[in-house]
DSSP file (Angstrom, degrees, kcal/mol; ACC not computed):
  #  RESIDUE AA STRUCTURE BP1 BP2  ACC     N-H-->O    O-->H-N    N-H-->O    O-->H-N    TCO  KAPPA ALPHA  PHI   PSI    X-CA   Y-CA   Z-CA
    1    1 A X              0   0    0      0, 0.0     2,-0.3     0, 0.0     0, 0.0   0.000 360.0 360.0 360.0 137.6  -21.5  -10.7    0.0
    2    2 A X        -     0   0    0      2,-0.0     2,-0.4     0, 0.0     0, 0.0  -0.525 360.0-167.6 -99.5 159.7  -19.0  -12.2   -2.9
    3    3 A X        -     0   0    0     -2,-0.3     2,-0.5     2,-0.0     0, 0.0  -0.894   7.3-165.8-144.3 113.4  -15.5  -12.1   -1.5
    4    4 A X        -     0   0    0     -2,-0.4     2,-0.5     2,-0.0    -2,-0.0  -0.881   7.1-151.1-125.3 134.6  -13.2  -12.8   -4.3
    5    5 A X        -     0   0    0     -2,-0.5     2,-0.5     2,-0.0    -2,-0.0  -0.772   8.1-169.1 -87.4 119.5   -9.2  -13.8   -4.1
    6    6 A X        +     0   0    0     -2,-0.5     2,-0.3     2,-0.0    13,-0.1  -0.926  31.1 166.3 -80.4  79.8   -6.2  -13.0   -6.8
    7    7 A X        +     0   0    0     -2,-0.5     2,-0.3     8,-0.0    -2,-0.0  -0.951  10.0 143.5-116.9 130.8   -3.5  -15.2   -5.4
    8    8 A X        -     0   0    0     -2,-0.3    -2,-0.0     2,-0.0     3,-0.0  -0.832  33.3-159.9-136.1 141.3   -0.1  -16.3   -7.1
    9    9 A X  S    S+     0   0    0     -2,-0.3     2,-0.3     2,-0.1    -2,-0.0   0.394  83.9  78.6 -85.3   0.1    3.5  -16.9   -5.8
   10   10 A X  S >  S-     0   0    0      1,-0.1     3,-0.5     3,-0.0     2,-0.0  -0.809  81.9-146.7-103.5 126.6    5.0  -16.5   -9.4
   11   11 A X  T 3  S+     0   0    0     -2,-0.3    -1,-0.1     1,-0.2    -2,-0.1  -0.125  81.3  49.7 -89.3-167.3    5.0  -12.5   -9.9
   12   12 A X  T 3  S+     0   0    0      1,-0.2    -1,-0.2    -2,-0.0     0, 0.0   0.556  75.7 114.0  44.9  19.2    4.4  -11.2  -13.4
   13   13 A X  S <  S-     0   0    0     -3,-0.5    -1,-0.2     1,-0.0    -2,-0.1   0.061  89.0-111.6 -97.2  29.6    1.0  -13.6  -13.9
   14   14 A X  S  > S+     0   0    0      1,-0.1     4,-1.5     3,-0.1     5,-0.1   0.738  71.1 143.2  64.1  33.0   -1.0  -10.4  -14.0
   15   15 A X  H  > S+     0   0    0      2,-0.2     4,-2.6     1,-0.2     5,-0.3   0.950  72.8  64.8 -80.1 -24.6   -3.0  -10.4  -10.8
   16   16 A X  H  > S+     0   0    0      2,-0.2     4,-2.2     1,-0.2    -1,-0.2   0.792 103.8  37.4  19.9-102.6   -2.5   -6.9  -10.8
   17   17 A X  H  > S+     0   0    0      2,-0.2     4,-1.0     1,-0.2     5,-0.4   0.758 112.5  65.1 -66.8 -48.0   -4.4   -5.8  -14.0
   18   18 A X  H  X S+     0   0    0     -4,-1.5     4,-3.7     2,-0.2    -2,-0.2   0.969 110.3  29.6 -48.5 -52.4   -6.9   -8.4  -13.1
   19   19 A X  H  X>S+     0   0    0     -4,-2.6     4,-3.0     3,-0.2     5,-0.8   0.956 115.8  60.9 -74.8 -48.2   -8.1   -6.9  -10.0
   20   20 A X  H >X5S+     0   0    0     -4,-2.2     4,-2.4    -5,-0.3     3,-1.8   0.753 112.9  37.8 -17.1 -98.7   -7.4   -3.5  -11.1
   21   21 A X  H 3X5S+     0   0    0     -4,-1.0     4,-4.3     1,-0.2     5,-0.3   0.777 115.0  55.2  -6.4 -76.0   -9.8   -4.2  -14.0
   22   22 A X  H 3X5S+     0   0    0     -4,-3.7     4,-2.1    -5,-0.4    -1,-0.2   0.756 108.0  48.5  -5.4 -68.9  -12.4   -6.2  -11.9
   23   23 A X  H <X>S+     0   0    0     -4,-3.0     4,-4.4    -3,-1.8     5,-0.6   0.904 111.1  45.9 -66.9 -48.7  -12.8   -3.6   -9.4
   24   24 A X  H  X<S+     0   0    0     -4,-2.4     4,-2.6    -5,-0.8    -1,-0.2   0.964 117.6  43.7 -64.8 -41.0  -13.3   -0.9  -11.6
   25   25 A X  H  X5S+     0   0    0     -4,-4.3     4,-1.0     1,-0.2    -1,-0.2   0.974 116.3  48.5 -36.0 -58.5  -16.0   -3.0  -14.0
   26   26 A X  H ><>S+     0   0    0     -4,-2.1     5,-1.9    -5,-0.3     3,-0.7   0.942 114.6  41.0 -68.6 -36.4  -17.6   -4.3  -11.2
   27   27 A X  H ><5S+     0   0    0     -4,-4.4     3,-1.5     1,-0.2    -1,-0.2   0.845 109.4  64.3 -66.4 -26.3  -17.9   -0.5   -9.2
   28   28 A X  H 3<<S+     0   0    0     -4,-2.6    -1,-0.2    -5,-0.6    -2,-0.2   0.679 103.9  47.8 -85.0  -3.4  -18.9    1.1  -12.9
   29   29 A X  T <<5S-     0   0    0     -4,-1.0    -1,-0.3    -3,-0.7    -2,-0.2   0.492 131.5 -99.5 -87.9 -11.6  -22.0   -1.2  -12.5
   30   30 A X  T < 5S+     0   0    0     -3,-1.5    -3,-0.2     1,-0.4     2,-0.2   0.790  70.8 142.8  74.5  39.7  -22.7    0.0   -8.9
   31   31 A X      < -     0   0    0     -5,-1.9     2,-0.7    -6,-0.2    -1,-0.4  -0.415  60.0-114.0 -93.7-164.2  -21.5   -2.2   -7.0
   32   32 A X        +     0   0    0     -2,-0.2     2,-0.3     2,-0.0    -5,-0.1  -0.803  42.8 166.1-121.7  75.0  -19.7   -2.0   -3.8
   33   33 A X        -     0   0    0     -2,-0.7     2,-0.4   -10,-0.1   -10,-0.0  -0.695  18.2-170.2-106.7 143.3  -15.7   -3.3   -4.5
   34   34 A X        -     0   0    0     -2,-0.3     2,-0.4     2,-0.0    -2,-0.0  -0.934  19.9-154.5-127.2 150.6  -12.7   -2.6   -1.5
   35   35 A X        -     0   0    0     -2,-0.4     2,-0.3     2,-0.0    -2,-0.0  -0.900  11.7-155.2-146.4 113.9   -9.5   -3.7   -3.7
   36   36 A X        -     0   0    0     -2,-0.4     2,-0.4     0, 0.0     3,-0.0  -0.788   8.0-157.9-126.0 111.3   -6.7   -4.8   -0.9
   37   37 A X        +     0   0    0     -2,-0.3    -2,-0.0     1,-0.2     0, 0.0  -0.601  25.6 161.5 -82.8 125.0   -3.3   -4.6   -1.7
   38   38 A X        +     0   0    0     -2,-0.4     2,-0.2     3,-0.0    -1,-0.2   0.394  47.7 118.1-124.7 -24.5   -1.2   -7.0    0.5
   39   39 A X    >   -     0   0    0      1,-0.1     3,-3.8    -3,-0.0     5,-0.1  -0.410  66.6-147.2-101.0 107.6    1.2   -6.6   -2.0
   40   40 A X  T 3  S+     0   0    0      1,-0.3    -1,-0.1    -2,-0.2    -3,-0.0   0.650 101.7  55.4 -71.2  -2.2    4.7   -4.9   -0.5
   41   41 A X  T 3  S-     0   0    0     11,-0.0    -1,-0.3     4,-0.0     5,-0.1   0.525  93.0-155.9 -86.8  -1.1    5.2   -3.1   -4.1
   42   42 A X    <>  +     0   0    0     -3,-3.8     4,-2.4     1,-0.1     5,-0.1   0.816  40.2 146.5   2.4  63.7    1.6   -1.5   -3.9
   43   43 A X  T  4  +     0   0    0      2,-0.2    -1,-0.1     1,-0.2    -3,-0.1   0.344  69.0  57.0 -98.4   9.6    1.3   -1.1   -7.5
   44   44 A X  T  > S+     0   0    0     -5,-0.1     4,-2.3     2,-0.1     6,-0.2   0.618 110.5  45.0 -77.1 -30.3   -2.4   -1.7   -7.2
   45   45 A X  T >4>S+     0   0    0      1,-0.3     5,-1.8     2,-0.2     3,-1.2   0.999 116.1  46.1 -72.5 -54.4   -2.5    1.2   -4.8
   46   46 A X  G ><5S+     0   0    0     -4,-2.4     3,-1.4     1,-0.2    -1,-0.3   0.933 105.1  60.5 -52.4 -34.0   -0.4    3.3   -7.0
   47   47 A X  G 345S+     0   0    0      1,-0.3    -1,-0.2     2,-0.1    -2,-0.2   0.791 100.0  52.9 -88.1  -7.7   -2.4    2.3   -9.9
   48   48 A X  G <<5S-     0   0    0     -4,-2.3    -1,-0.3    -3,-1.2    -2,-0.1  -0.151 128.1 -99.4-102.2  50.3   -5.9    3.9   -8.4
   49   49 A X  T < 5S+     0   0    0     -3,-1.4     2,-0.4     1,-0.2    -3,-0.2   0.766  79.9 138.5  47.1  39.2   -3.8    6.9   -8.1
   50   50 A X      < -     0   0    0     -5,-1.8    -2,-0.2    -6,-0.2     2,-0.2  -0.973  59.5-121.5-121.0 151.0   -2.9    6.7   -4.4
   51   51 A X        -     0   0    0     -2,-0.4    -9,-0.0     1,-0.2    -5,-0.0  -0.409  13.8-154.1 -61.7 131.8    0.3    7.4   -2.8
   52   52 A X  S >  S+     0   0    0     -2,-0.2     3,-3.2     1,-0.1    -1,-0.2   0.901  95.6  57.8 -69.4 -56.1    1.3    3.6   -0.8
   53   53 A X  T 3  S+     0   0    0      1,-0.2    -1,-0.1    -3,-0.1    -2,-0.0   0.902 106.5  41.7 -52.9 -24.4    3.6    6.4    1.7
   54   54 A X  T 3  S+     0   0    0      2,-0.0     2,-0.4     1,-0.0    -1,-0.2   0.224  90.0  92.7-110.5  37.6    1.1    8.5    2.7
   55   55 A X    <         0   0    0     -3,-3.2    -5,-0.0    -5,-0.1    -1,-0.0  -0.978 360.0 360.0 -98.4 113.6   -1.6    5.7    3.4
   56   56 A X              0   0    0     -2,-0.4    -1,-0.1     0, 0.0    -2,-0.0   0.534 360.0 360.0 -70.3 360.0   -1.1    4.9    7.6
């Protein structure tokens, strides 16, 4: 199993759009990606078209 990390403390260096991307490359090849946003803006979770409020 690969485990891979996007980590910054400087905002606007695009880890974002990097995993974003990633994930989706790497699942359209059939693999097996979980994408976890730690991130208190969840704008990866908004950006695979889920709500951040109605996730528990």
């Amino acid at each position: 199993m690969l485990k891979l990390a996007c980590v910054n403390q400087k905002g606007g260096t695009g880890k974002t759009t990097t995993v974003l991307h990633l994930s989706y490359i790497l699942a359209r090849r059939g693999l097996r990606v979980l994408a976890v946003d730690l991130d208190p803006q969840a704008n990866l979770t908004s950006a695979f078209g889920m709500d951040p409020d109605s996730i528990e």
